[in-house]
N, C-alpha and C positions, 0 to 999 in steps of 0.2 A: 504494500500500500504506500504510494507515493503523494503524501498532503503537504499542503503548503505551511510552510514554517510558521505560522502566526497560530493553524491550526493545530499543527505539530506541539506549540509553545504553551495554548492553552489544556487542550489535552492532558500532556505532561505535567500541568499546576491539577488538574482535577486529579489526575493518578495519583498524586503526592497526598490528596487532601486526602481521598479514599484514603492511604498507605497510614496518615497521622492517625487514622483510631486504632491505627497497632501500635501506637503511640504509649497505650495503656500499658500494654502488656510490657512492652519494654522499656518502663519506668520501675515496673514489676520487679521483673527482671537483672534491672542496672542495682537496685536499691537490694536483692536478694544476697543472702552472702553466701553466695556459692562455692567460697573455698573460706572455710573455717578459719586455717592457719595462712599467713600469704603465701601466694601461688611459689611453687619452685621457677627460678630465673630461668629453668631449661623443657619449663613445659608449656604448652598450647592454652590452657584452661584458665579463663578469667576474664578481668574486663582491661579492655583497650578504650585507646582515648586519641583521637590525631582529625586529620584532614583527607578529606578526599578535593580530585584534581580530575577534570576533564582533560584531557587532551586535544578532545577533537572541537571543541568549543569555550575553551576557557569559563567553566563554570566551576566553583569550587564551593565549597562550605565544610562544618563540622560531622566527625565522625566517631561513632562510638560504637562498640562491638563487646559482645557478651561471648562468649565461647565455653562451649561446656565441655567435661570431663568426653572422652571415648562413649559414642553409643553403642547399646546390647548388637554387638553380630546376630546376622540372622537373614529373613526376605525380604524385608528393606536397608540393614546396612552394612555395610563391608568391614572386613577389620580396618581400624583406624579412623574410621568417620566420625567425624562433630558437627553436631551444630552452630553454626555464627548465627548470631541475631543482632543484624547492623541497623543502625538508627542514626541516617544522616539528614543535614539540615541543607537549605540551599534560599541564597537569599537574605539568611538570618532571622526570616522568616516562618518555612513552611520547613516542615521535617515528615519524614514516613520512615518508616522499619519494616523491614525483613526477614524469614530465616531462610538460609541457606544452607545445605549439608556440604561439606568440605572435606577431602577424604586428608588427611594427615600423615606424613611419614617421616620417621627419624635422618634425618641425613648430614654427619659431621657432629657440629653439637648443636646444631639447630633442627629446626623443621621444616620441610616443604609442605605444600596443599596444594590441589585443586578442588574444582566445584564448577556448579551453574546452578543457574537458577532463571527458572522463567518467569517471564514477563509478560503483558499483553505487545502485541507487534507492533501496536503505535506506539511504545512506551520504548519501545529497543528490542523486544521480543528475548531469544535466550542469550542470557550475559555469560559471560565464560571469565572464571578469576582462575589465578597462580600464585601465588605468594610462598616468601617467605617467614618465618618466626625464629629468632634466633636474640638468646637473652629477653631483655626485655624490648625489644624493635619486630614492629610489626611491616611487613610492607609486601602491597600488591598491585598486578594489574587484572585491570576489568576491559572487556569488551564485550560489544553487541554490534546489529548490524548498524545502529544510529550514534554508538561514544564508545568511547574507550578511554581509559584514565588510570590513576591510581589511588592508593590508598597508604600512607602514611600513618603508625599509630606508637604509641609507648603503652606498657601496661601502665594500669592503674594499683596501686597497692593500698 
């Protein structure tokens, strides 16, 4: 679907406003202590805190990310897989959150991931991320068929 950018622009503010009543849940979420003692400097699980960066349109704002312990293997997930639950802002304005499963793998003393996550096709349709997690630096790239950028983050302790 090829729309004109203004519809494209509006669109994308309605998706965002949908997106902020998951706003709830990952205030829920942010404020939850999910890790009792602080997170180990060499693992995945916790909350991040940075910037996300468009690339393909200079659009940035703030980014926050919850990342939970390894989900149960099994028919939905792989060994290694977590959940991210991103909660970015644009504008300084309007914010929406997400979750997204990320598969996770040890490498060196840090950690790799991939993931996607869909979207509606006017919004960017399937984003495809890579990152890596090593100490406390978070940092990734995102693409779809409309942006592609990164994400920037430090844990939060």
């Amino acid at each position: 679907m090829n729309l004109p950018q203004p519809l494209r622009i509006s669109f994308a503010c309605l998706f965002i406003f949908v997106l902020s009543s998951c706003s709830g849940d990952f205030r829920k979420a942010w404020k939850r202590d999910i890790c009792p003692a602080p997170p180990p400097a060499n693992g995945v699980a916790g909350k991040w805190e940075g910037t996300w960066l468009s690339t393909a349109n200079g659009h940035h704002g703030k980014l926050r990310c919850v990342v939970s312990g390894a989900l149960e293997t099994g028919k939905l997930y792989a060994k290694g897989d977590h959940e991210f639950f991103y909660q970015a802002t644009w504008k300084s304005i309007l914010s929406g959150s997400y979750k997204a499963v990320h598969n996770v793998q040890k490498k060196g003393d840090g950690h790799v991931f991939k993931g996607e996550h869909k979207m509606p096709d006017w919004a960017g349709g399937l984003y495809h991320y890579e990152g890596t997690i090593k100490g406390d630096d978070f940092n990734a790239l995102y693409k779809s068929a409309m942006d592609r950028g990164t994400f920037t983050m430090k844990r939060v302790r």
